[in-house]
C-alpha positions as CSV (number, residue, x, y, z in Angstrom):
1,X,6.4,-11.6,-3.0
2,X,7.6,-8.0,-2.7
3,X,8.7,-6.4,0.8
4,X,5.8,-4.6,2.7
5,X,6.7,-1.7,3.7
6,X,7.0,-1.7,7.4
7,X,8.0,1.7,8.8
8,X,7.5,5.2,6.9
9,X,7.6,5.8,2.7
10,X,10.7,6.5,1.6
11,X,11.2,10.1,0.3
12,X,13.4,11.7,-1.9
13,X,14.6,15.2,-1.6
14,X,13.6,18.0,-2.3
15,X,9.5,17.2,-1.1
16,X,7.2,16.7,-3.8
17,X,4.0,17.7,-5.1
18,X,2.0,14.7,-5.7
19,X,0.0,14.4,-8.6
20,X,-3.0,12.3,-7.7
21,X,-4.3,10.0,-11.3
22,X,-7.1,8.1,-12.0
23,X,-6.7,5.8,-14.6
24,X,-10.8,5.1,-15.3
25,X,-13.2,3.7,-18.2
26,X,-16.3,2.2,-16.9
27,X,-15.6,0.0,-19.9
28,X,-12.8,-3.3,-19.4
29,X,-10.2,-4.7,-21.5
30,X,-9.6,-0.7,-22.1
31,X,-5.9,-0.7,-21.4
32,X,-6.4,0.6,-17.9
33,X,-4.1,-1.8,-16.0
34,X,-1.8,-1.8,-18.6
35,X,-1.6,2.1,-19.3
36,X,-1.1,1.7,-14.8
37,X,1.4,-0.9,-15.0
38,X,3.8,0.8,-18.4
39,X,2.9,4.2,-17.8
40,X,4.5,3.8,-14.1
41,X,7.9,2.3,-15.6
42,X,8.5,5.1,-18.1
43,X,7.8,7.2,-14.8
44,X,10.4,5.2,-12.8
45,X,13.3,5.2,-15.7
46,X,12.8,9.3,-15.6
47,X,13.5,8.5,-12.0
48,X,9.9,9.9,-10.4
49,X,9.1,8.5,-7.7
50,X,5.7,6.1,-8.4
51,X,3.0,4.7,-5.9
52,X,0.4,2.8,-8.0
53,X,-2.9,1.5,-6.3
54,X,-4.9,-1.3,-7.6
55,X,-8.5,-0.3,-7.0
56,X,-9.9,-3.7,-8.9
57,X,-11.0,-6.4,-6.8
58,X,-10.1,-8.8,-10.0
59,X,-6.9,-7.5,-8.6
60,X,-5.3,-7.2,-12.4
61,X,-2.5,-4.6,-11.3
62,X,-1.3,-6.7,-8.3
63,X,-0.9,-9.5,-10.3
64,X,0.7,-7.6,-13.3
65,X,3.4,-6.3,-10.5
66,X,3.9,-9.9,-9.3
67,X,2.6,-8.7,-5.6
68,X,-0.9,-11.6,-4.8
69,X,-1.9,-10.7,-1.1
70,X,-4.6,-12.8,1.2
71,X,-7.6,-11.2,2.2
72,X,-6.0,-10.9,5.7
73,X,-2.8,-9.2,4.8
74,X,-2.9,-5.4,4.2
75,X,-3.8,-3.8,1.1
76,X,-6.0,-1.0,-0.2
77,X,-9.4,-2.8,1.3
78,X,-7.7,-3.0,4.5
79,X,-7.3,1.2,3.6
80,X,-11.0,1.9,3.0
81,X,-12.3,0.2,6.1
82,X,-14.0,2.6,8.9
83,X,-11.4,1.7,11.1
84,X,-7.8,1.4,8.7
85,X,-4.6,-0.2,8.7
86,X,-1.7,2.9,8.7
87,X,-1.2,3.8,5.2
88,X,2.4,2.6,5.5
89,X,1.7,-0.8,6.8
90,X,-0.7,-1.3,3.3
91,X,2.4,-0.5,1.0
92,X,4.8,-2.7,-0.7
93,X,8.1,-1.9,-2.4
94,X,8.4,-3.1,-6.2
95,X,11.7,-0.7,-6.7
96,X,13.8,2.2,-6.0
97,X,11.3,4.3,-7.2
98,X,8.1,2.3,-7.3
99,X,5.7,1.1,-4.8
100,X,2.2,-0.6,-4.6
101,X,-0.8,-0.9,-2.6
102,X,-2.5,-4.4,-4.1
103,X,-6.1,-5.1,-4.0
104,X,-7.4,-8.7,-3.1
105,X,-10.7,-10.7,-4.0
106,X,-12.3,-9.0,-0.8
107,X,-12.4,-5.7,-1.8
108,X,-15.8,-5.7,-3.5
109,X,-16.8,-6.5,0.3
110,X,-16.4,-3.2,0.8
111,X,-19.0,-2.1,-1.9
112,X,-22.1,-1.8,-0.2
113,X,-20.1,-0.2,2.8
114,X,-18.6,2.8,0.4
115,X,-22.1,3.6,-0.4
116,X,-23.3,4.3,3.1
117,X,-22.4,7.9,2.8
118,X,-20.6,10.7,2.0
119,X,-18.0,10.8,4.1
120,X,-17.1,7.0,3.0
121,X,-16.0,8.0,-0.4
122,X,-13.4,10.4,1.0
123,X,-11.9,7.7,2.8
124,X,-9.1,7.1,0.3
125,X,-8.5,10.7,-0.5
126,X,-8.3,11.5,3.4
127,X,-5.7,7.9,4.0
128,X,-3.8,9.6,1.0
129,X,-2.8,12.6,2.7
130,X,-0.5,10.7,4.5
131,X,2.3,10.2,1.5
132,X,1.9,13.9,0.2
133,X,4.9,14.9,-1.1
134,X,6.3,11.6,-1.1
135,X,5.7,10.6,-4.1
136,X,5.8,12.6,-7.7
137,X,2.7,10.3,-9.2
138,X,0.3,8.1,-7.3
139,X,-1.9,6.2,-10.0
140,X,-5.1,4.6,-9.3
141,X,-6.7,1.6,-11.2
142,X,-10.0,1.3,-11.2
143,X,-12.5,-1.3,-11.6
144,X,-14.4,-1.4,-15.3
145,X,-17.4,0.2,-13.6
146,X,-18.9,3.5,-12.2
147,X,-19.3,2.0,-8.8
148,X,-18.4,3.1,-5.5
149,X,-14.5,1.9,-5.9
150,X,-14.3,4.1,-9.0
151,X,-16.1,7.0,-7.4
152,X,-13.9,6.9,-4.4
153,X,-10.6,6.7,-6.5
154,X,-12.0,9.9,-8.7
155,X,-12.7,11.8,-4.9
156,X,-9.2,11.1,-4.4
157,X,-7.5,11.9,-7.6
158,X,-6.5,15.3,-8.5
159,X,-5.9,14.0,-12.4
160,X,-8.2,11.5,-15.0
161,X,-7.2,9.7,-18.0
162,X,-9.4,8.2,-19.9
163,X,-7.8,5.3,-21.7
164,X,-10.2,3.6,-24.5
165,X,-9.6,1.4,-27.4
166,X,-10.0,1.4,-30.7
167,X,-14.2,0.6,-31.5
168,X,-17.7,2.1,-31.5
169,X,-18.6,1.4,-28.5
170,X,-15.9,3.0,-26.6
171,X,-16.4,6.0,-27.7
172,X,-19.9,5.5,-27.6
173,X,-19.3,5.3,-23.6
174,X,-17.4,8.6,-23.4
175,X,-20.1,10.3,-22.9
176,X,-21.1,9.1,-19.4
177,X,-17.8,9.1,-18.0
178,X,-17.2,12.6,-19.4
179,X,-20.8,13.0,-16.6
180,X,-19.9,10.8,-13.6
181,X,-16.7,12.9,-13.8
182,X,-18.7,16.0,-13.6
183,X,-20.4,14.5,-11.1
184,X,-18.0,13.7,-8.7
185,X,-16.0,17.0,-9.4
186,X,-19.4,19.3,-8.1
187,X,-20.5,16.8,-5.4
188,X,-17.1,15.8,-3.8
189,X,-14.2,17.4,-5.8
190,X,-13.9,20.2,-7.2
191,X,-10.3,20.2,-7.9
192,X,-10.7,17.0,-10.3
193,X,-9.7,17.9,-14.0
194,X,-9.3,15.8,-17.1
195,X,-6.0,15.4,-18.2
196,X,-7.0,13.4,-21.3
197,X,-8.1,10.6,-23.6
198,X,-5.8,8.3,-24.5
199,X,-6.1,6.0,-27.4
200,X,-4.8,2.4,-26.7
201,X,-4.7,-0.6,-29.4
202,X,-4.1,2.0,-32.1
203,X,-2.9,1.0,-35.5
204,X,-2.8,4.3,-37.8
205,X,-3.1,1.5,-41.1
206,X,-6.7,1.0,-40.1
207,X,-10.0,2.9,-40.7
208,X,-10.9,1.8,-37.7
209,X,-8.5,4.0,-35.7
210,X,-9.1,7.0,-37.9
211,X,-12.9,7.2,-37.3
212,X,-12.4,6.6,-33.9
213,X,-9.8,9.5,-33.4
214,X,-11.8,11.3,-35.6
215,X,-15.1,10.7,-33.4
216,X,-13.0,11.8,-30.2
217,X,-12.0,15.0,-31.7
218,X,-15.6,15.6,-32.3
219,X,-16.4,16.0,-28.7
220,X,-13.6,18.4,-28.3
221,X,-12.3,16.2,-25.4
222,X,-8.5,16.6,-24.1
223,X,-6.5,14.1,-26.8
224,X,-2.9,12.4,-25.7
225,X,-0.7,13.1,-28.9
226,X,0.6,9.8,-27.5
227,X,-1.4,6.9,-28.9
228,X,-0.6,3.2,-27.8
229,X,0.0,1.3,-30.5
230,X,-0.6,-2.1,-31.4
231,X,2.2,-4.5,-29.9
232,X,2.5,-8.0,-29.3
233,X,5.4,-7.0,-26.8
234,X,2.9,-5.6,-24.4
235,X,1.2,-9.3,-23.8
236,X,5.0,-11.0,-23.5
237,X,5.7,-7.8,-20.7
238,X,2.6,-8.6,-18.8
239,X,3.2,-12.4,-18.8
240,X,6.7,-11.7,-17.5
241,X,5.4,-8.9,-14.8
242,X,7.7,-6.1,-16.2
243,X,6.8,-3.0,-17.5
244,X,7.3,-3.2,-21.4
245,X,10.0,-0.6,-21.3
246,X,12.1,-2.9,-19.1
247,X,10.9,-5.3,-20.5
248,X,11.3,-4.7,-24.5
249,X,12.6,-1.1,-24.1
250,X,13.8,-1.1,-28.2
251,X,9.8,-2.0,-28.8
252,X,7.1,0.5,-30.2
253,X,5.4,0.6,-27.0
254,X,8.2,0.9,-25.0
255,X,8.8,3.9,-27.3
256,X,4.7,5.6,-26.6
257,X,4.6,5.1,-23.0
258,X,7.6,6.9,-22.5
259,X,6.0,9.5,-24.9
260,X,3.1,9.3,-22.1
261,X,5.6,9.8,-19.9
262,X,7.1,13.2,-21.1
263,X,3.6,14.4,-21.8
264,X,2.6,14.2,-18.1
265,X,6.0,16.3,-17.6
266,X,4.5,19.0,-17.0
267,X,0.8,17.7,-18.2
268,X,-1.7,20.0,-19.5
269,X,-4.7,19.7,-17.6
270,X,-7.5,21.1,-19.0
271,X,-10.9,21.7,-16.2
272,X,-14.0,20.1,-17.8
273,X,-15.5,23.5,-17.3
274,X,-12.8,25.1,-19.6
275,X,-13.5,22.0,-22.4
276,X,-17.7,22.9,-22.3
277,X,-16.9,26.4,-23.0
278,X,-15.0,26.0,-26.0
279,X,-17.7,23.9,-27.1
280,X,-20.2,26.3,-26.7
281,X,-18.3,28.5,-28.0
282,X,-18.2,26.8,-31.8
């Protein structure tokens, strides 16, 4: 298992502005953990600095980063109690440039607790203030659900994207994260944007993919130019815990999450007030 971090975060000069991301789809077997897990390593091989925190109590990430932590060791539930650990002590290094905060099988525990008020769902957002600077991305995975480990993750997150796959019924879903997004941003943050959709388990041969994109575009949501695209490399990177551009770094998706990558440098976020104007403006 990976070293925990026992003593501050290491930072790189010159200080940083973190960009906070939420990688969210109340929908699973999106490409969430995965976008969290490749979309890190391109980050890393452009030499960012990465912290990526696995919000999932089916603690997918963790295990995709090789890092499988008891319910009494530290990790993000120990975090988002009342009473935390030290942000530091909850950290554990997976690389010069990469770090993680794992989840365990206790975090949905902390469920009911989360929804007891207000002030719990900030609790991640307030422990993050801690590493400002110190990193260049911190990404959060979420769980496949609009609960209260999503909503605190979007209170904390600055940035969202939206991964979905290729079918009906993700885009069909869209919709109602497009609104618990607008939700949290006027209840609890309103310096949340939408950075954009981004189409996983894409294969331009297909119909499929087409009307899908084509569906997307019809809501006049953010778009990635990047699509993921079908690869079988992805499933032989996750079995072997690396990133697929370590990994298979000759590969097609080697190749479109470091396309990702460059679009998040700089990103163009666009406020979801900005997007419903140029709606109703056509």
């Amino acid at each position: 298992m990976a070293p925990r971090k026992t003593g501050n975060v290491t930072s790189i000069t010159p200080t940083r502005l973190t960009r906070y991301i939420a990688l969210s789809n109340h929908k699973g077997g999106v490409g969430k953990t995965t976008t969290a897990m490749n979309l890190a390593g391109a980050l890393v091989l452009k030499e960012r600095k990465v912290l990526v925190i696995d919000m999932d109590p089916q603690c997918n990430a963790s295990i995709a980063f090789n890092i499988s932590i008891p319910k009494n060791e530290p990790g993000v539930r120990h975090l988002l109690k009342e009473t935390p650990l030290p942000l530091s002590q909850c950290i554990y290094e997976c690389g010069p440039y990469c770090d993680l905060i794992p989840a365990d099988v206790g975090l949905a525990d902390l469920q009911s607790e989360l929804f007891q008020g207000p002030k719990a769902r900030t609790r991640l957002r307030e422990r993050l203030k801690t590493c400002e600077g110190q990193y260049d991305f911190v990404l959060i995975d979420c769980p496949p659900d609009l609960g209260a480990l999503t909503q605190s993750a979007l209170v904390a997150a600055t940035e969202v994207i939206v991964p979905i796959d290729i079918g009906f019924f993700s885009v069909a879903g869209l919709a109602r994260m497009m609104e618990i997004i607008e939700e949290i941003k006027e209840t609890y943050n309103p310096e949340l944007r939408m950075t954009g959709v981004l189409l996983t388990k894409y294969d331009n041969r297909t119909t499929l993919s087409s009307d899908t994109l084509d569906s997307i575009e019809e809501q006049r949501l953010p778009l990635f130019r990047t699509k993921i695209r079908i690869c079988v490399d992805i499933i032989r990177a996750q079995i072997a815990r690396l990133p697929v551009n370590l990994y298979a770094p000759d590969s097609h998706a080697a190749e479109d999450y470091a396309a990702l990558a460059e679009e998040l440098l700089p990103a163009k976020v666009i406020p979801l007030r900005q997007v419903r104007r140029k709606v109703a403006q056509k």
